[in-house]
Every structure is written in C-alpha cells, then in structure tokens.
C-alpha positions in Angstrom: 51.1 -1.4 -4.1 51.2 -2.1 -7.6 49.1 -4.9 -7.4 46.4 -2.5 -5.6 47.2 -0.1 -8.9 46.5 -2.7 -11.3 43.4 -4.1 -10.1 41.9 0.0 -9.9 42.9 0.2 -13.0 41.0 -2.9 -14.3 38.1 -2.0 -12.5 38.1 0.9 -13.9 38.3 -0.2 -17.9 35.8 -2.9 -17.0 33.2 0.4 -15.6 33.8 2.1 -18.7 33.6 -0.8 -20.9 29.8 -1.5 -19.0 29.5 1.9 -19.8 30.3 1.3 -23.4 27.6 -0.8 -23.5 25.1 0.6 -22.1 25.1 3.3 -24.2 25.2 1.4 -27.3 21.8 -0.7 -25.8 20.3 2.7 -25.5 21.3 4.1 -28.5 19.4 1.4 -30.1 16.6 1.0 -28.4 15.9 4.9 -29.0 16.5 4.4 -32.7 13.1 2.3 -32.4 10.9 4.7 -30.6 9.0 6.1 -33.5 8.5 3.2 -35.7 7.3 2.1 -32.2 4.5 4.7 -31.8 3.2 3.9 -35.2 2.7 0.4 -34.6 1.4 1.0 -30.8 -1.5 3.2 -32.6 -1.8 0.8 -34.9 -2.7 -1.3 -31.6 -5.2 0.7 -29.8 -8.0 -1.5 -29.6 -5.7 -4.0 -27.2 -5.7 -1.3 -24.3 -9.0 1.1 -25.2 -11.6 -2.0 -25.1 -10.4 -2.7 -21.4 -10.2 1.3 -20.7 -14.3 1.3 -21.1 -14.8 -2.1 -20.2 -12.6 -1.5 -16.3 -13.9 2.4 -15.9 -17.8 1.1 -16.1 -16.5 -1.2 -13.1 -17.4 0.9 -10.3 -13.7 0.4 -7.6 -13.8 2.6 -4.6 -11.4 1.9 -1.8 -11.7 -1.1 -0.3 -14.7 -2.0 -3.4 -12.0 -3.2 -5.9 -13.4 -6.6 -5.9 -15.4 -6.8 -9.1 -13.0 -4.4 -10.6 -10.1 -6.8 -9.4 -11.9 -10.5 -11.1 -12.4 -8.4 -14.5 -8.7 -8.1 -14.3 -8.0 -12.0 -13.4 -10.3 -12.6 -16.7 -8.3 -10.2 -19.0 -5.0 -11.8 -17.8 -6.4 -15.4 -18.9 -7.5 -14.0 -21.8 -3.8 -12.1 -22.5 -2.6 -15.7 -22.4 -0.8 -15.2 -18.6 -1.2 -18.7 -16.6 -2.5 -18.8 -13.0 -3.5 -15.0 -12.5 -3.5 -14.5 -8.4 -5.7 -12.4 -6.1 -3.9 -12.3 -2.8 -5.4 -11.7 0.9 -4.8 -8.0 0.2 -7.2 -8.0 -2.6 -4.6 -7.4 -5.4 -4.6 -9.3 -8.3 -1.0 -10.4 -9.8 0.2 -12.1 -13.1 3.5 -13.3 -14.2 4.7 -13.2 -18.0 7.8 -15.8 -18.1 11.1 -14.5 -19.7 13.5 -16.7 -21.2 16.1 -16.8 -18.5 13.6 -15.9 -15.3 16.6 -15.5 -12.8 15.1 -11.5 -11.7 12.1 -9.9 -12.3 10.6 -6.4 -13.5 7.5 -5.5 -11.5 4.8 -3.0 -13.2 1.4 -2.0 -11.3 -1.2 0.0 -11.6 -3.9 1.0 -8.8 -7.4 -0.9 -9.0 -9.5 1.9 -7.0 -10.9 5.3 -7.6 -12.4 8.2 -5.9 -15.8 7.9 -7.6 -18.4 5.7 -5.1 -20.9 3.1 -6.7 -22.9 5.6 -6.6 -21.3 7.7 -9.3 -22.6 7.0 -12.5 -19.6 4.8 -14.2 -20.1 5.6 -18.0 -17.0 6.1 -20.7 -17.8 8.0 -23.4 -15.5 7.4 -26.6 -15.1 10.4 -28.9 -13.2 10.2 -32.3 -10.0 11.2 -30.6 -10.4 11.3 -26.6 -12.7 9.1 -23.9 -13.9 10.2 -20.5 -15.8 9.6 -17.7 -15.2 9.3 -14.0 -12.0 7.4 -13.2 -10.9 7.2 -16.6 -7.3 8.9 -16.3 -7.0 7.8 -12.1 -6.9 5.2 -12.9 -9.2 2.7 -15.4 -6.3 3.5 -18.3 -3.4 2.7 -16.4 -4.9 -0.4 -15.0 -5.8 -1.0 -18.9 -2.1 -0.5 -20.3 -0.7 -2.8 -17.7 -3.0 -5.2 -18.9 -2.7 -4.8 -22.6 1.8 -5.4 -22.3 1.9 -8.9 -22.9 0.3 -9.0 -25.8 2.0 -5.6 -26.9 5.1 -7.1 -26.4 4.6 -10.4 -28.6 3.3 -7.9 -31.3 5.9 -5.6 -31.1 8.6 -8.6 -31.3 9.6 -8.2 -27.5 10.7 -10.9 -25.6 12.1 -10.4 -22.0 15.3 -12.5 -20.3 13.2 -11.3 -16.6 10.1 -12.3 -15.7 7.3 -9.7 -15.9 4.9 -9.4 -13.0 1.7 -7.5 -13.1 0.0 -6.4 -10.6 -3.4 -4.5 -10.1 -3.1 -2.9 -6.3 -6.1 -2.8 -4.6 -6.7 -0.2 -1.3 -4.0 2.3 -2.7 -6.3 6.0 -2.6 -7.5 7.9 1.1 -7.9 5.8 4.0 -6.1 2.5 2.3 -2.8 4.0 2.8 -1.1 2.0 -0.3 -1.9 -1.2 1.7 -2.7 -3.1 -1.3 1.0 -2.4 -2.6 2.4 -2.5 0.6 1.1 -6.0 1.3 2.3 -7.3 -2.4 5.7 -6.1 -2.1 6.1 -8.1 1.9 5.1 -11.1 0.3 6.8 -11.2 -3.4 8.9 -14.2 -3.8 11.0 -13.3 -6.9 13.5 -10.7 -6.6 12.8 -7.7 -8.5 15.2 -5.4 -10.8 13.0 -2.2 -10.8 9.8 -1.4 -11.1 7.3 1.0 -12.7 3.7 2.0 -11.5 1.3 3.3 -14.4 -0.9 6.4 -14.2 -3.2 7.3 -16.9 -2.4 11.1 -16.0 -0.3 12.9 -17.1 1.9 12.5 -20.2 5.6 14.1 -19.2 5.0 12.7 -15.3 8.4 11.8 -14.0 8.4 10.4 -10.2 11.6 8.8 -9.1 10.6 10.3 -5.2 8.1 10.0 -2.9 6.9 12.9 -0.9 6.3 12.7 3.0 2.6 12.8 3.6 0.3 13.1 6.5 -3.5 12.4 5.7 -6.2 12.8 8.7 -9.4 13.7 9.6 -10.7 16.3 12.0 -14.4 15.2 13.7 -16.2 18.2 15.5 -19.6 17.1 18.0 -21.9 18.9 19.7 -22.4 17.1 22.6 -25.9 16.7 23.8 -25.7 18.4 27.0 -24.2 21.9 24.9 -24.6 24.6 26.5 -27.0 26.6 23.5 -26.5 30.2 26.0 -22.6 30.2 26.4 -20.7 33.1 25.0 -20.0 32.3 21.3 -21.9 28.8 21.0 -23.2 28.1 17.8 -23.7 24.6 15.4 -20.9 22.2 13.5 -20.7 24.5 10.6 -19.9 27.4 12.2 -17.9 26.1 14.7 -15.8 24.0 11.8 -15.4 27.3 10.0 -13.8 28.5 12.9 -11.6 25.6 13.3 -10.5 26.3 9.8 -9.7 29.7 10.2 -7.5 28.9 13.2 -5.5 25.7 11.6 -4.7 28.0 8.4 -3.0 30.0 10.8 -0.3 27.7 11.1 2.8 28.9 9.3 3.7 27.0 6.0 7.2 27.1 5.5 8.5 27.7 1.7 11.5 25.7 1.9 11.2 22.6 2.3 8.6 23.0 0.5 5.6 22.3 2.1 1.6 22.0 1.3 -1.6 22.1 3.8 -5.0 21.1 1.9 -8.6 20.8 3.0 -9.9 17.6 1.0 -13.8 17.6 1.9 -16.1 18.9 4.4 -19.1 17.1 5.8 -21.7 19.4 7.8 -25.4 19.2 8.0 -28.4 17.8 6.4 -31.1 20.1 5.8 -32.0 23.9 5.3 -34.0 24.6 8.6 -31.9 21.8 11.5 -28.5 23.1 13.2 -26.0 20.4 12.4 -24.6 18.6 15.5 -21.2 16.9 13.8 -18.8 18.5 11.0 -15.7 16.1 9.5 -12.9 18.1 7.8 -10.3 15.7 5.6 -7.2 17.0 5.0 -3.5 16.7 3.7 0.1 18.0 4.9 2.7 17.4 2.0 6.2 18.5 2.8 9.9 17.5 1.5 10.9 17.7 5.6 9.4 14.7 7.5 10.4 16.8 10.8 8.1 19.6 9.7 5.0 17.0 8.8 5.8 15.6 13.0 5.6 19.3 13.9 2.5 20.2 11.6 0.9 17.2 12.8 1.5 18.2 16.7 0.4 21.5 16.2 -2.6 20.3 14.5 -3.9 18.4 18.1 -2.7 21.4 19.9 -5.0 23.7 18.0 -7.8 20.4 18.4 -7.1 20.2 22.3 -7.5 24.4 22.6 -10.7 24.3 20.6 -12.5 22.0 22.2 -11.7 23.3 25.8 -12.8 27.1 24.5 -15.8 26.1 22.6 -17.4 23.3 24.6 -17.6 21.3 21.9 -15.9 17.7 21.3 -12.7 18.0 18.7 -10.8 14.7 17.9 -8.3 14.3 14.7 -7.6 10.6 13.3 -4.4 10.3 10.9 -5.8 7.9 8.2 -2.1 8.0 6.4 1.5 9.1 7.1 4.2 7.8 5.5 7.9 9.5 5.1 9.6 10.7 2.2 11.8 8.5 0.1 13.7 8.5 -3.6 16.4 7.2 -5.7 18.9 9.6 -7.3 18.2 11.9 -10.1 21.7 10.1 -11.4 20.4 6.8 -11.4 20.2 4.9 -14.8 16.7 4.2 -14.1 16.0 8.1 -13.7 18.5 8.9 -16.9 17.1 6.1 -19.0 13.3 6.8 -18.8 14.4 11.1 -19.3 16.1 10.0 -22.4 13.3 7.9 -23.9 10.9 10.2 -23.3 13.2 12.9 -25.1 13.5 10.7 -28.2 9.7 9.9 -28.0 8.8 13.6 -28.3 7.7 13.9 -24.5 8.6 16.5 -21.9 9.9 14.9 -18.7 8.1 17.0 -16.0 9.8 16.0 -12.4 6.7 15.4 -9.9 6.7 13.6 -6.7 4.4 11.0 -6.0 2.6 10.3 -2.7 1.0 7.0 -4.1 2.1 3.7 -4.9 5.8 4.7 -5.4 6.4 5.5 -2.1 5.9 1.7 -0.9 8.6 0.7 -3.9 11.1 2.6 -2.8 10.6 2.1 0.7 10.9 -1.3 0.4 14.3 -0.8 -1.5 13.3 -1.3 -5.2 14.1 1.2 -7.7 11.4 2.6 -9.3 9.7 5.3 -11.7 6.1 6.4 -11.7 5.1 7.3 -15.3 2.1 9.0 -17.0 0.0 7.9 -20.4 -1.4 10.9 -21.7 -2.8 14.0 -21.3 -6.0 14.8 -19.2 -8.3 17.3 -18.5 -10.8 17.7 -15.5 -8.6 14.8 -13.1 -10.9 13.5 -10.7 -13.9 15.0 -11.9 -17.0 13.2 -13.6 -16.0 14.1 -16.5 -12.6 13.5 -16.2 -11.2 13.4 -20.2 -8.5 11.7 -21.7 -6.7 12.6 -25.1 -5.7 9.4 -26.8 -3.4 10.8 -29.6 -0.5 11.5 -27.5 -1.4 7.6 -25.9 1.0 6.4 -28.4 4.4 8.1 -27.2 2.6 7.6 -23.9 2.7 3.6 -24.4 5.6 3.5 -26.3 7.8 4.9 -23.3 6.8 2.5 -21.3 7.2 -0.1 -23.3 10.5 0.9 -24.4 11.8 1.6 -20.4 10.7 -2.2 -19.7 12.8 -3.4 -21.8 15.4 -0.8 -21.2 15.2 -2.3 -17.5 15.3 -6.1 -18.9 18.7 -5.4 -20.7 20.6 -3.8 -17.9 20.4 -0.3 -19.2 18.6 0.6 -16.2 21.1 -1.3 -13.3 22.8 0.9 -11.0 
C-alpha cells in the first residue's frame, strides 16, 4: 500500500513538474509574438508573390494538376529535397528537423470552386488583393509554401520533421479524398497537425461537423403525360420539390443546418426544361439526425416521383460523421493563447473540410485562418493583408509550440 502511495505521489510531482514546463515554453514563446509580426511583415513578398502567382492557376475539383506542379516548383525553389505528387494528386514536401524521430503535418487545399472558365486574375491593392479563389484557398496554399523559408529567417529550427502537403480533391464531390488518401499512406508518425485557410482571421476548428452532401436529379421522361392533373416542366416541378423538402423539421438542438447549394434548370426563354439538379447540404452536431434527414430526404424523392409522374433520384456525393478533440487539449489551449497574445479573437467554428479526415484518422489537429476577407467564394473575393501578419505569425508560433511539446496531450 505504501508503495502504491509513493509511486501516485511521484507521478503526480513528475505531471506537475511537465506542467512546469510547459508553461514556462509558452511563456516564452508568447513573449516573441510581436517582435514576430514585425519581422513576418517585413517578409511579405515570400508568401504574396505565390498568392498571385497560385490564384491565376485555375484548380477546380479534380483540375488541381497544374495548380499542384506550380507547388512541386515552389518547394524546389524553398530549398525542400524530392517534393512528391502521390496517386491522389497531392503534392507533399518534407523540411528535416534536427532529431526527425515525429513529425508535424501542415496542409492546405489545392482546389477551388471557381471553373477554368472563371477568369483567374489577382488584383493587388496597396493594402488588400482579390480575385476568385484568393482567401479559399490560393493564400493558404501560399503560406504553407512560404514556412520553410519563414522559419530559417525567423531563426526557427525544428527537432520534428515538417511535412507539407497541398491536398488535392478536398471541395464538393471530392469528399476530402485528397487528404484522406495522404493520411492512409504517411509513413512518419505525426504529432499534430494544422490545415491552413486563408479565411478568416480568429477561425478556431478543433471539431469536425457531421455532414451529408447530395444531389437531387428531377426528369421528365419522354413518354410524360403533358394532360395529367398538375403536370408541368423541371422548374416548376423542382420548385415544388423544394417547397416540400423545407418542410422537414430542423431541429435547434443539436444544432442542425439544411442548405440548397445550386440549381440547374433550363436553357432558353421559349423551351420547357425536361431535367432540374438541386445540390444540397445537411450539417448537424447529431450524426443520428443527418441518417434520419437523409431517409426522409428519399422518402419525400420516392412520394414525388409516384404523384407527379416524373423521375426523382438523390445521389449522396459526401457524408462523413462528426469528430473532435477536447476544448481542454493543449493543442486547443495553446493555439487560444497565442492568438490572445498576438492580438486575435479566437472564434470557435467547426470545420467540415480537411479537418475532419485528421481527426478521424486519430491525429490531433487545429484548422486556422490568415486573415480577414470579404465576398468568400465570390469573384471578387478580397483579402486584407494588414492583419496577415498576426495571421502568419500564429501559425508560425503554434508549429513550433507543437515541435516543443507544448502542444502533447
């Protein structure tokens, strides 16, 4: 028994002596923060040159591949040895640390909503840049980039290894397959990892919300009957559709979120459209309530097509289930305390990209935001580069939180 005593009470002393110094690692990496922004601004032309030169890469889903080799060549040119681009279509780099025996993974999506047909041009203002893609996510994929050579000129050297990775096939359709695929097939184990969004300054994610993403395809068949009771083309018959699916009752708590995404229906003023696709999303903090959204979703698809005649069938291009690490973990306390000292606002917000597939797959992890934006996913999607700094600086300042142990659970 008073063996059993002693040893709590060692592992006790030794837990608050870790403590100890922990805190102490913190204290003095936040002492550095704002010399730290200076410097990073003094820096601006490492990341901004690749902002315009990636956003004027047109990278839809599943077109990252041009986007993807301009990343390989930055990598080269950053000084990292034997840049990768896996079967998944992500590109990957490793930075050596001195002692190489984990590893902290950052990545940052390749793709964007904008086709090839979008007009890819960044414009660059005295004190903000935009153009389509810019925030979501050319500067995050820019930052990730520019760390390396961030690091050697802020005097940084990691014990861990740093990997980079730009994710291919993350947005819509892909699923985070790009991610997904990267994290099945990393080698060197990981100690946490961080994915980089150019939106928004003050984003926190340390959860990933459950998410079902489908499509609803209404036809006309040929052989319609144009004299039935209530027939009529796609876009009425969509509208309908519409009508009866926002009938479904959206619970409050767990909170929960049903939103139409896009609407394709018709081609001309004077034909009657035969075919209507409506995209849409179901967020909710209860994966049971996504399974019974999702069911009543067909049902309403099954009723409608039997009472209109027409041909109703929904595809789920996405679901995946929700996932998080504690509020109380170090990584989680850590990046809210750097933040703080850097000026920023944490703003909790859970993520149903990348971050999902990193904690799924068991790795602690943080998604964090650059900057503030205006007009996200629009053409002229803007972003402010003065509070870029503090953006950067976080973000440099939680890797190497991470690389000495302040983050370790």
């Amino acid at each position: 028994m008073l063996c059993k005593n002693l040893l709590h009470s060692l592992n006790q002393w030794l837990m608050e002596i870790q403590e100890i110094d922990r805190e102490t690692a913190l204290s003095g990496l936040l002492d550095q923060i704002p010399e730290r922004i200076k410097k990073i601004s003094e820096k601006r032309d490492s990341f901004l040159t690749d902002t315009v030169l990636l956003g004027e890469i047109p990278s839809p889903t599943y077109g990252e591949d041009e986007r993807i080799r301009a990343v390989v060549d930055r990598f080269r040119e950053n000084g990292l040895s034997a840049p990768n681009i896996d079967e998944f279509g992500n590109a990957s780099a490793h930075l050596p640390g001195t002692e190489g025996q984990s590893s902290i993974l950052v990545m940052a999506h390749a793709d964007s909503v904008f086709s090839r047909e979008v007009r890819h041009e960044i414009q660059v203002g005295s004190g903000h840049m935009s153009g389509p893609g810019i925030a979501d996510n050319a500067l995050g994929l820019a930052a990730m980039i520019a760390l390396p050579r961030l690091l050697d000129d802020l005097g940084i050297r990691l014990r861990d290894d740093l990997i980079l990775v730009a994710n291919s096939r993350s947005l819509g359709r892909a699923n985070l397959e790009g991610a997904s695929g990267f994290l099945e097939t990393m080698s060197l184990p990981a100690r946490a990892g961080i994915c980089v969004e150019g939106s928004t300054l003050g984003r926190l994610s340390y959860s990933g919300l459950g998410t079902l993403r489908g499509e609803i395809t209404l036809q006309v068949p040929s052989d319609y009957d144009w004299k039935r009771f209530g027939a009529s083309g796609a876009i009425s018959h969509v509208t309908g559709l519409i009508n009866q699916i926002r009938e479904i009752p959206i619970p409050k708590e767990p909170k929960t979120q049903l939103v139409f995404g896009g609407l394709r229906c018709g081609s001309s003023f004077n034909t009657s459209p035969k075919q209507g696709t409506l995209r849409f999303e179901i967020t909710s903090e209860d994966d049971d309530i996504i399974g019974q959204m999702e069911d009543q979703l067909n049902e309403i698809c099954e009723q409608f097509s039997a009472e209109t005649g027409t041909l109703v069938s929904m595809e789920v291009v996405a679901k995946r289930q929700n996932c998080s690490i504690p509020f109380t973990h170090p990584l989680v306390k850590t990046t809210r305390s750097i933040m703080q000292e850097a000026g920023i606002t944490p703003k909790v917000d859970p993520s149903t990209g990348d971050l999902n597939a990193l904690i799924l797959s068991g790795l602690p992890a943080v998604t964090l935001g650059l900057t503030t934006v205006e007009n996200l996913r629009e053409i002229n999607e803007t972003v402010q580069l003065d509070p870029l700094y503090a953006g950067m600086t976080q973000l440099v300042s939680l890797i190497q939180a991470i690389d000495q142990g302040i983050c370790d659970s």
